[in-house]
MITOR-666271 format. One record per atom (N, C-alpha, C): residue number from 1; residue in one letter; chain; atom name; x, y, z. Coordinates in steps of 0.02 Angstrom, whole numbers, plus 50000, padded with zeros to 5 digits. Atoms other than C-alpha are relative to their C-alpha. Layout:
MITOR-666271
<node NUM 'A' 'A' 'CA' <X Y Z>>;
...
This chain:
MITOR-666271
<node 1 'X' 'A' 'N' <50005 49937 49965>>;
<node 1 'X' 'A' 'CA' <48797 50082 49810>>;
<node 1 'X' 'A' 'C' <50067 50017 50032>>;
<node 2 'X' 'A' 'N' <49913 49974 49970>>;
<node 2 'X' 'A' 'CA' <48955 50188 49854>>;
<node 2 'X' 'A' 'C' <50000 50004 50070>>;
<node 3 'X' 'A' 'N' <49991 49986 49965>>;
<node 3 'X' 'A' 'CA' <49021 50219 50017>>;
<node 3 'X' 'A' 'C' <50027 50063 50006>>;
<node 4 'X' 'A' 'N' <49985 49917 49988>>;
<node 4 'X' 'A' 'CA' <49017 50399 50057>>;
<node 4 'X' 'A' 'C' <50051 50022 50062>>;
<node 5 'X' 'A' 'N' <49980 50016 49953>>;
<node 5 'X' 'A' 'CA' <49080 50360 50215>>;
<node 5 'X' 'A' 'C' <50109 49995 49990>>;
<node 6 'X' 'A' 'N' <49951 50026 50025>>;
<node 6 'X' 'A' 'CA' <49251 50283 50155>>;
<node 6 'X' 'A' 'C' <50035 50071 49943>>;
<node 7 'X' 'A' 'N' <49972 49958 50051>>;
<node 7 'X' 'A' 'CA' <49263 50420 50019>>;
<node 7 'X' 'A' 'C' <50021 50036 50002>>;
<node 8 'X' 'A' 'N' <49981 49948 49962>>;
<node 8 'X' 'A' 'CA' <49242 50561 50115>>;
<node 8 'X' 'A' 'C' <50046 50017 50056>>;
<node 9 'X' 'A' 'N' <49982 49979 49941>>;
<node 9 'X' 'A' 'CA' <49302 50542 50276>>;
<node 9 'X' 'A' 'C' <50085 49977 50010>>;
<node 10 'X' 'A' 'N' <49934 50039 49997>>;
<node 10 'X' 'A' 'CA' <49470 50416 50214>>;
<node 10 'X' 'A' 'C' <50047 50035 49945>>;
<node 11 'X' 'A' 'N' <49955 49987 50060>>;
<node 11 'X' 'A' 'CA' <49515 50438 50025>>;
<node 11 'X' 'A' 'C' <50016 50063 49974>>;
<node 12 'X' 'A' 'N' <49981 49926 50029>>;
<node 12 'X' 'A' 'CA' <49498 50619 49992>>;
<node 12 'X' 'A' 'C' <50034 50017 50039>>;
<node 13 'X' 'A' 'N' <49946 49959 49964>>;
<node 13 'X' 'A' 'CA' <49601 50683 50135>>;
<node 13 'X' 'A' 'C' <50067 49965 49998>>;
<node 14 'X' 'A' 'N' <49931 50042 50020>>;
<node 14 'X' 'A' 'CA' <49740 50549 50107>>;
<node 14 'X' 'A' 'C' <50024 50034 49940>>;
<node 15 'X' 'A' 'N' <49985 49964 50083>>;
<node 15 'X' 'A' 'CA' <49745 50614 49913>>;
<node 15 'X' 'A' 'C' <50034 50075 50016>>;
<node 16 'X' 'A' 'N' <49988 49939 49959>>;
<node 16 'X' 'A' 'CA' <49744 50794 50000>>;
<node 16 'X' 'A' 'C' <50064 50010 50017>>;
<node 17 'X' 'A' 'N' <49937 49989 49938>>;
<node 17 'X' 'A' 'CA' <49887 50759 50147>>;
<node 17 'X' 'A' 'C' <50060 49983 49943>>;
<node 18 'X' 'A' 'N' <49938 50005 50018>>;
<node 18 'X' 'A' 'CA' <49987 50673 50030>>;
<node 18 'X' 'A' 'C' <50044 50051 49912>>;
<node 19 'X' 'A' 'N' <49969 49960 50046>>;
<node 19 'X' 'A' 'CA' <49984 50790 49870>>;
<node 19 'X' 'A' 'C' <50014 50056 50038>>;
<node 20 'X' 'A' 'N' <49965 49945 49974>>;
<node 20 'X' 'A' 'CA' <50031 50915 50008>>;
<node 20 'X' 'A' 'C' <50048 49991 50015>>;
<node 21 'X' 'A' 'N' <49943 50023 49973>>;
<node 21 'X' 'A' 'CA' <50167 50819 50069>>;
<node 21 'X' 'A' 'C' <50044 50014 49942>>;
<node 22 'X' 'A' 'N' <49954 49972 50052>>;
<node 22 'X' 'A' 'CA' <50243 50814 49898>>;
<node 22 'X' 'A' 'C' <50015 50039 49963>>;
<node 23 'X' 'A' 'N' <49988 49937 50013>>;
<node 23 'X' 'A' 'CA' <50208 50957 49834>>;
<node 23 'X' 'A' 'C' <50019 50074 50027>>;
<node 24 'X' 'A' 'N' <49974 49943 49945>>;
<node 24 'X' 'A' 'CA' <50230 51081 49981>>;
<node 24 'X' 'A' 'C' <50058 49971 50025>>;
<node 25 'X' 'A' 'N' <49929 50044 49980>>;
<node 25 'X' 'A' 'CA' <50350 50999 50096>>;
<node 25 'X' 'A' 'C' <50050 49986 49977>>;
<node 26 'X' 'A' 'N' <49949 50029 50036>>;
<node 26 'X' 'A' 'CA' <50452 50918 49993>>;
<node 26 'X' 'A' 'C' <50058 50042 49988>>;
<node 27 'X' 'A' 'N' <49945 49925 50020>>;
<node 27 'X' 'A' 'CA' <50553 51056 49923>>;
<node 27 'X' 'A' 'C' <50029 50036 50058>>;
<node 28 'X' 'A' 'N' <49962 49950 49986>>;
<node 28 'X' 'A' 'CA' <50565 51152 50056>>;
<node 28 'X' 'A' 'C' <50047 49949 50067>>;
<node 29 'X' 'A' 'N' <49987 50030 49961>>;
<node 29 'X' 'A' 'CA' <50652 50999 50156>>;
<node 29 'X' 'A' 'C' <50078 49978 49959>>;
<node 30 'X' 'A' 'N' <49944 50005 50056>>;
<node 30 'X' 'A' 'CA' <50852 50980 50101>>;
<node 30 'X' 'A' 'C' <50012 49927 49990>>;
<node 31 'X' 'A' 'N' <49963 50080 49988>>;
<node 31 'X' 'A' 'CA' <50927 50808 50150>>;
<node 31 'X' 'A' 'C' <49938 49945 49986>>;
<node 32 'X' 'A' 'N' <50053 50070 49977>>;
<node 32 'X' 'A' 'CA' <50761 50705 50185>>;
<node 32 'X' 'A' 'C' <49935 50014 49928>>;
<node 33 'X' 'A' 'N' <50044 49969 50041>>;
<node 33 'X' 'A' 'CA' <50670 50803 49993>>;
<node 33 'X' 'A' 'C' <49952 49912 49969>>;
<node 34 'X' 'A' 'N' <50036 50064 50010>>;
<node 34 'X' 'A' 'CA' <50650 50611 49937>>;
<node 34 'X' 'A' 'C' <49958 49958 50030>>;
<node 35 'X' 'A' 'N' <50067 50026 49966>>;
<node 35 'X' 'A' 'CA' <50585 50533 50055>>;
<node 35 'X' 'A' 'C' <49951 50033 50041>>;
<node 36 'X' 'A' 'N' <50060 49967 49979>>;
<node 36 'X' 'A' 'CA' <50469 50656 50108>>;
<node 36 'X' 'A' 'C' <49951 49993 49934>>;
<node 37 'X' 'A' 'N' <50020 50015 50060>>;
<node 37 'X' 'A' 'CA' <50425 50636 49922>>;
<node 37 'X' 'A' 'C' <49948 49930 49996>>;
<node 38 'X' 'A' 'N' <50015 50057 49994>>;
<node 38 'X' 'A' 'CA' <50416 50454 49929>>;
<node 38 'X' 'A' 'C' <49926 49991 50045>>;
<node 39 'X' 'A' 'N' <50074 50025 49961>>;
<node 39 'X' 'A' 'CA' <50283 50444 50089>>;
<node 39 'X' 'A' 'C' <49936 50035 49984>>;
<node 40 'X' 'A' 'N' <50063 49950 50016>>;
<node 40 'X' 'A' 'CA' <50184 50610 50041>>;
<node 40 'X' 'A' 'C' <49973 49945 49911>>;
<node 41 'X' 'A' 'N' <50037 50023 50038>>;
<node 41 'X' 'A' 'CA' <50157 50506 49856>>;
<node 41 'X' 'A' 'C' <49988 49919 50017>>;
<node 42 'X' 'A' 'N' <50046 50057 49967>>;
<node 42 'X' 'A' 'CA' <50121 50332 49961>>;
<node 42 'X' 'A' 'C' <49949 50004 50024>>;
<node 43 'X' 'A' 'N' <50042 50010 49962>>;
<node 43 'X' 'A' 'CA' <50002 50399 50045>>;
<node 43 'X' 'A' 'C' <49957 50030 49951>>;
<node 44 'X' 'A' 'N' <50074 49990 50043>>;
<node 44 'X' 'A' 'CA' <49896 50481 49888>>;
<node 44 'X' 'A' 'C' <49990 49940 49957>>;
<node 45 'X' 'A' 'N' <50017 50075 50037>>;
<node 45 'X' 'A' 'CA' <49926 50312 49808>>;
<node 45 'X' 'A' 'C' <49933 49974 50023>>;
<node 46 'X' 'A' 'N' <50023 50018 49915>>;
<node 46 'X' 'A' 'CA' <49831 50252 49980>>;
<node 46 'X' 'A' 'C' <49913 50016 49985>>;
<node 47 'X' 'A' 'N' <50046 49954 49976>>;
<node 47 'X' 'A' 'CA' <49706 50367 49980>>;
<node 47 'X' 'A' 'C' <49950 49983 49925>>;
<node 48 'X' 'A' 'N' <50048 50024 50058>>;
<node 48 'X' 'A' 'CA' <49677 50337 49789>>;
<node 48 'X' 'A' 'C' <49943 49938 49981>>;
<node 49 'X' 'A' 'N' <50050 50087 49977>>;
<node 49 'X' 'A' 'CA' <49633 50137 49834>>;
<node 49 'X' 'A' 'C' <49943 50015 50018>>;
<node 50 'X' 'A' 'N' <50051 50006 49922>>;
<node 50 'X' 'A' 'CA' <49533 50181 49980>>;
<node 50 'X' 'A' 'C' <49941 50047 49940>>;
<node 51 'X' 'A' 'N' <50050 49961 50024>>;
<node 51 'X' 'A' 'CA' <49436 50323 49869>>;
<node 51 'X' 'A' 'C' <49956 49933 49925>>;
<node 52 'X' 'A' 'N' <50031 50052 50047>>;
<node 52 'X' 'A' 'CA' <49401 50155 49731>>;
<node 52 'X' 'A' 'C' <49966 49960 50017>>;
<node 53 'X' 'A' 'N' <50045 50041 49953>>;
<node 53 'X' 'A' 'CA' <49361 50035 49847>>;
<node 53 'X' 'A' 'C' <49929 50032 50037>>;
<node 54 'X' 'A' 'N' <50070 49968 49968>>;
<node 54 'X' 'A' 'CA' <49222 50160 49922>>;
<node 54 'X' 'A' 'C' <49951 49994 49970>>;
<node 55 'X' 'A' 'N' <50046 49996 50059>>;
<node 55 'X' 'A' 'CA' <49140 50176 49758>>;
<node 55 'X' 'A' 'C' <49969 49934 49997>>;
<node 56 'X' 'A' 'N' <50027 50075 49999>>;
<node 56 'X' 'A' 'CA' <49140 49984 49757>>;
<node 56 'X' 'A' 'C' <49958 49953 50050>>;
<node 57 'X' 'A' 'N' <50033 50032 49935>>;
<node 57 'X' 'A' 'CA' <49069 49943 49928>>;
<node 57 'X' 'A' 'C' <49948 50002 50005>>;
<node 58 'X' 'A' 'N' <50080 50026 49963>>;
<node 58 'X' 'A' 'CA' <48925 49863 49975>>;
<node 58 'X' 'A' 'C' <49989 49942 50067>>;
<node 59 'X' 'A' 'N' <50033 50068 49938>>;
<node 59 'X' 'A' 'CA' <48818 49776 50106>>;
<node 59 'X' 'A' 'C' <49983 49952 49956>>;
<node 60 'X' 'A' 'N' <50043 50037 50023>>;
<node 60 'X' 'A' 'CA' <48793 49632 50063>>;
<node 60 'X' 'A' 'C' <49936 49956 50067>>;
<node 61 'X' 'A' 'N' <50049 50041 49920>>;
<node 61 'X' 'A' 'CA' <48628 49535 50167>>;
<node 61 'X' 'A' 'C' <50028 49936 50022>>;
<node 62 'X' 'A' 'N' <49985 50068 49979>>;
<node 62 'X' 'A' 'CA' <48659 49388 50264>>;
<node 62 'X' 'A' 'C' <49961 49948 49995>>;
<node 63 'X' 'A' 'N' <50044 50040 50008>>;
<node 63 'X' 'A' 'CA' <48597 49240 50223>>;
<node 63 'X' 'A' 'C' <50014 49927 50049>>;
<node 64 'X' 'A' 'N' <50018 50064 49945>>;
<node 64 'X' 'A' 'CA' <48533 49106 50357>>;
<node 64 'X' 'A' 'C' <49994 49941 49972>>;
């Protein structure tokens, strides 16, 4: 069972912030265009994990 939680509330807006970072931002920034590049596509990397791992998460029960 996925985590909706994790999917919603982590990996999609990471994916979001950071294809805005590199695709907006970026350009219009002269000296610093790379590494604004660089963190805006670290962080949809990020965001991509976090949105895989959600899918994959479960409780598991505890056993006594």
């Amino acid at each position: 069972m996925a985590s909706k939680v994790i999917i919603t509330g982590v990996g999609i807006p990471m994916i979001i912030v950071g294809a805005l970072m590199a695709w907006l931002w970026a350009p219009i920034q002269g000296d610093f265009q790379n590494q604004v590049e660089l963190v805006g596509s670290t962080i949809g990397i990020l965001g991509v994990i976090f949105f895989i791992s959600g899918l994959f998460y479960t409780k598991e029960p505890v056993m006594h």
